[in-house]
C-alpha positions in Angstrom: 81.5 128.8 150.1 84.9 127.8 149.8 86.7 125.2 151.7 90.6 125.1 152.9 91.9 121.5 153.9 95.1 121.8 155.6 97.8 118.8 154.7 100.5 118.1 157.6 103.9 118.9 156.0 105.0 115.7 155.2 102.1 114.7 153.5 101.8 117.7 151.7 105.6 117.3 150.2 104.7 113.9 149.6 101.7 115.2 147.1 103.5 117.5 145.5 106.6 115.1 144.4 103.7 112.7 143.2 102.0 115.3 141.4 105.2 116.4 139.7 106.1 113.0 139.0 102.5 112.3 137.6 102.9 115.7 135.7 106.3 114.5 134.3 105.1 111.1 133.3 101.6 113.1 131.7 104.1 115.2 129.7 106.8 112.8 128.2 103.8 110.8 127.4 102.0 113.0 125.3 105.1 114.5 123.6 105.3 111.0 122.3 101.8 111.0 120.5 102.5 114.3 119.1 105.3 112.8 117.5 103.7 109.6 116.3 100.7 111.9 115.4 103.3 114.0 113.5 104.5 111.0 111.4 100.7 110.2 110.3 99.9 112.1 107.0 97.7 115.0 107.5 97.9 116.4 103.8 96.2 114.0 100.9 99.1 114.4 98.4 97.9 114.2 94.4 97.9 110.7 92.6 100.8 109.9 91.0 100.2 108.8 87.5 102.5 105.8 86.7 100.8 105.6 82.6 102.5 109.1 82.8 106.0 108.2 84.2 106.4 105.6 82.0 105.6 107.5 79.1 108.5 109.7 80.5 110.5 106.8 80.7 110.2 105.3 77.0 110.5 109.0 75.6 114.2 109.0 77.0 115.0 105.5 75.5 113.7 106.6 72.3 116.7 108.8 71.9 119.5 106.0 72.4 121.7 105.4 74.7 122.5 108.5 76.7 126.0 108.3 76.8 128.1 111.8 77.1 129.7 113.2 73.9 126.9 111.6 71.9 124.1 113.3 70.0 121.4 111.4 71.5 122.8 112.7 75.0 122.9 116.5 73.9 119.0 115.7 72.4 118.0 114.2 75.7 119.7 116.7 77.8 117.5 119.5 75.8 114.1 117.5 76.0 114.7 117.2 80.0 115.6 120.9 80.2 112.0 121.7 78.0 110.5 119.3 79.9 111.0 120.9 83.5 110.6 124.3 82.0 107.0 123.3 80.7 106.2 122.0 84.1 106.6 125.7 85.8 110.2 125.1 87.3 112.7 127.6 86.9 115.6 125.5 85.1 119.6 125.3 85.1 121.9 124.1 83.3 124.9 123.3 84.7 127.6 122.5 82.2 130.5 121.3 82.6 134.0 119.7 81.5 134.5 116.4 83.4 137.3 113.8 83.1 136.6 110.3 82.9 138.8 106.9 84.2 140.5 106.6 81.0 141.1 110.9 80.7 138.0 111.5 78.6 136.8 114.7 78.5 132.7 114.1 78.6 130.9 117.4 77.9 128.5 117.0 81.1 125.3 118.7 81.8 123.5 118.7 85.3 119.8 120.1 85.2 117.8 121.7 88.2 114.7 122.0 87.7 113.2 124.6 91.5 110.6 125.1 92.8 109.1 127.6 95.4 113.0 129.1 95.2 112.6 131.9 97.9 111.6 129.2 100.8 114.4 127.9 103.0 112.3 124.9 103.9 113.9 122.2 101.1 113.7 118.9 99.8 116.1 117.5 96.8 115.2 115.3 94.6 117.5 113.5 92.5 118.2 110.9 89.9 121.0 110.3 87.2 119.8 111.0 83.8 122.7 109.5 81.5 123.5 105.5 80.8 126.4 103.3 80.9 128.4 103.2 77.5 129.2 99.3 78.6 127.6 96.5 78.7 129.9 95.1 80.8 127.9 92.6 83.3 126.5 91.0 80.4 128.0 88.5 77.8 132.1 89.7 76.6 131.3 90.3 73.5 128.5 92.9 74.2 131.2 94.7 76.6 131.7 97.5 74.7 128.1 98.2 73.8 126.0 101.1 75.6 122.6 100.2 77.1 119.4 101.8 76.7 119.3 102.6 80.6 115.7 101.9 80.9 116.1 101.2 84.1 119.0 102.1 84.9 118.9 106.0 84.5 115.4 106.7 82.9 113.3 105.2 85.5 114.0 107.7 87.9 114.0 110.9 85.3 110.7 109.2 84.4 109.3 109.4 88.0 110.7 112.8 88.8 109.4 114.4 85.7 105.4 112.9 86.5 106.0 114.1 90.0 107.5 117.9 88.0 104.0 117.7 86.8 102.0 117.3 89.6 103.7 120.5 91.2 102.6 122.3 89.0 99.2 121.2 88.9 99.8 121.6 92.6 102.4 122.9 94.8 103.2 121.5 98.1 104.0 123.9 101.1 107.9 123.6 100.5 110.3 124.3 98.5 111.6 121.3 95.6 114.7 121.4 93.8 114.6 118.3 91.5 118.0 117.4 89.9 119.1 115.4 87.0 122.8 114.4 87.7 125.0 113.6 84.3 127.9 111.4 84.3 126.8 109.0 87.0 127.4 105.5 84.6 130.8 106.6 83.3 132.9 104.7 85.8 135.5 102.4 85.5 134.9 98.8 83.3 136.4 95.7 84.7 137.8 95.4 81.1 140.3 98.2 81.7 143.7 98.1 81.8 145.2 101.2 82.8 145.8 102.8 86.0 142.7 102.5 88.6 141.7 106.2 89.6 139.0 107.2 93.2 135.9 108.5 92.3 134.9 107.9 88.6 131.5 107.1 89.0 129.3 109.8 89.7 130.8 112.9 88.5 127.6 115.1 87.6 126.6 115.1 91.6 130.6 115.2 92.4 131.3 118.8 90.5 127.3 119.8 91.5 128.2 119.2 95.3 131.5 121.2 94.7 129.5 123.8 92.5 125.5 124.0 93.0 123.3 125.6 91.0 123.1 128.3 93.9 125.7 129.3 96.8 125.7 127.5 99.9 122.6 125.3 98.8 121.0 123.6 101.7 117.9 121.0 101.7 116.5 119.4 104.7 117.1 115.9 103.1 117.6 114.2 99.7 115.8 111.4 98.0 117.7 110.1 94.8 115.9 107.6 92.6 117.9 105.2 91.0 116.7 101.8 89.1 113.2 102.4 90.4 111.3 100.6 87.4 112.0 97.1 87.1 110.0 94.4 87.5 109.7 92.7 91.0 111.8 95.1 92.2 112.2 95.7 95.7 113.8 98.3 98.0 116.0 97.4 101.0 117.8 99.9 103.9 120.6 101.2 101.5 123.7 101.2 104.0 125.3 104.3 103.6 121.8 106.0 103.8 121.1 104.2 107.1 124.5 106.0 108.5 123.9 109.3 107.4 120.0 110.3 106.4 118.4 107.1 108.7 115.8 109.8 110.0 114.1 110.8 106.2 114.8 106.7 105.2 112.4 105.8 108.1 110.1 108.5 107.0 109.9 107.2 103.4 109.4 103.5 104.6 106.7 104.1 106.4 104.5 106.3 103.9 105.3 103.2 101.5 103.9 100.8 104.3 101.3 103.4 104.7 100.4 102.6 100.9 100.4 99.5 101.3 103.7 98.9 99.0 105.5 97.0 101.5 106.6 94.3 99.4 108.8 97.0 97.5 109.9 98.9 100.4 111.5 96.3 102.6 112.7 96.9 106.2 115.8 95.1 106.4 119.3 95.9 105.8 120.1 95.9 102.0 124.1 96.4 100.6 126.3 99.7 100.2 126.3 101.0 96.9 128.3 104.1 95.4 126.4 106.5 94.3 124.9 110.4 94.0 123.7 110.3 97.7 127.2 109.6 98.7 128.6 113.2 96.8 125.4 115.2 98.1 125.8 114.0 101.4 129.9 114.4 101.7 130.0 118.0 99.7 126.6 119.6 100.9 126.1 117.9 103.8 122.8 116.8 103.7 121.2 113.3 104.5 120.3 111.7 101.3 118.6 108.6 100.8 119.0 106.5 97.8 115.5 104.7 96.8 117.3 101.9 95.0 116.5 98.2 93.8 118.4 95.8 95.7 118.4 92.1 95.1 119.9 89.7 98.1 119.6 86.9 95.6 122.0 87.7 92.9 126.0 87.8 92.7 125.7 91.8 91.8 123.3 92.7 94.5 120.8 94.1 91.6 118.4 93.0 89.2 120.1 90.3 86.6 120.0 93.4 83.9 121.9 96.0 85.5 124.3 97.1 83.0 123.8 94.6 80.5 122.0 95.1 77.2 118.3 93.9 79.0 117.9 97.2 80.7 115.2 98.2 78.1 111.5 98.7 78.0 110.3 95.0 78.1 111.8 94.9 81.8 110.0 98.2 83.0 107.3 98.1 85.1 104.5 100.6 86.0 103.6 99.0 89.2 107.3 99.5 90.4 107.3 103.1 89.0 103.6 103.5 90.9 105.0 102.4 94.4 108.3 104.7 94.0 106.5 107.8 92.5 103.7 107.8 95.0 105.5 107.0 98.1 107.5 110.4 97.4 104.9 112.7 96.7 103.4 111.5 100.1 106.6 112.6 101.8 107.3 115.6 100.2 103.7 116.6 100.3 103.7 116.2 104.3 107.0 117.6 104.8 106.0 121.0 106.8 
């Protein structure tokens, strides 16, 4: 049998603007656990395999310094190219003419290595693959010498191309577009004496943001890998990523906290710094965040061997390269 209870009318608006309000509350609430439920991982991404990545890494030092217009650039550029090709991407190279500070012509190469190509759900990831030909934070008579990059350009190759492998082995829901940016390390020495040009660092991800390897490219975010081996190395708020990609940066701090490698991945403010994100985010237009060692303690703001002829092997570190590698196959893996 049913029963009817009949409210007076005052009381029964008085119900119904505290049931809406209830109602209200009930939804904002749990629209904010779907979102903190969103940001916990719900896919168990591979193991990234740092013995792997470090292999990667001494293979490119074993060639030389990378340094454009050089044979041991062109032999490095082809292993990279084989390399992603091996690991089931389908592979460009992008060559191209590029003028140094001094007027230079350095016979550039960017490589792509995609993945998934006919998704429009996309994630870049990035890295410079050549080295500095100067030695110019170190002692003035090694100025003029080119580094071996270790750290400094092959850490992050090295960690892209273990993470290459893993797609393969297997593919996460979206689509990757992995890119090795030339011409990052050719920018202006202190030594010089001629006229001071904008913009000479960085030239691989300048002409690709101008020119990609497809028309009107488009990735949700970037993540670009740069000095991601070194010992003790830890990994501050970049600044220009916290202005224009702050969303994806959060994203990538917390799966390293989620791993437990919060004493790389620090959650503080860290310095500016020039570099690829800044050209992928300015030409393309898409929020990238640059994964980079930061160090509050020196004059530089990086490790005591940036750019100086210590940036080799002995300094590398597979721990580092474990924290880096791992924490990005976590997001990317996740990323619906």
């Amino acid at each position: 049998m049913e029963k009817h209870f009949q409210f007076p009318l005052q009381i029964l608006c008085l119900c119904l603007l505290i049931l809406a309000a209830t109602a209200c509350g009930s939804s904002k609430k749990n629209t904010q656990e779907q979102e903190d439920l969103s940001e916990e991982p719900t896919v168990q991404a591979p193991l990234f395999n740092a013995d792997s990545a470090y292999a990667y890494v001494a293979r490119q030092v074993e060639f030389g310094p990378r340094v454009p217009n050089t044979q041991a650039h062109r032999n490095c550029g082809n292993y990279l190219e084989a390399q992603l090709k091996k690991f089931g991407a389908k592979v460009y190279s992008q060559e191209a003419e590029l003028m140094a500070y001094d007027g230079t012509l350095l016979k550039a190469r960017n490589l792509i290595g995609v993945y998934n190509p006919d998704t429009r759900k996309r994630v870049l990831l990035c890295a410079h693959w050549d080295t500095r030909p100067y030695a110019d934070e170190g002692e003035e008579e090694k100025h003029h010498t080119p580094i071996d990059g270790a750290n400094d350009g092959a850490s992050g190759v090295g960690v892209l191309l273990e993470i290459a492998r893993q797609i393969q082995l297997q593919a996460p829901t979206i689509g990757i577009d992995i890119v090795f940016f030339d011409a990052e390390d050719y920018g202006t020495p202190d030594f010089y004496d001629g006229p001071r040009k904008p913009d000479t660092w960085c030239l691989g991800s300048q002409y690709w943001g101008r020119i990609p390897h497809v028309p009107d490219y488009k990735a949700r975010f970037g993540i670009l890998l740069d000095m991601v081996g070194g010992k003790g190395a830890t990994f501050y708020y970049e600044g220009y990523s916290r202005r224009t990609a702050n969303q994806a940066m959060q994203k990538i701090w917390k799966a390293a906290h989620r791993r437990g490698y919060d004493n790389f991945f620090i959650q503080s403010a860290g310095g500016e710094v020039t570099d690829d994100h800044i050209y992928v985010n300015q030409f393309r237009q898409i929020p990238c965040v640059d994964i980079i060692d930061f160090n509050p303690h020196t004059d530089t703001g990086f490790n005591p061997n940036w750019h100086t002829v210590n940036d080799n092997m002995e300094h590398i570190d597979k721990a580092t390269l474990q924290a880096v590698g791992q924490t990005v196959m976590d997001v990317i893996y996740n990323e619906k």
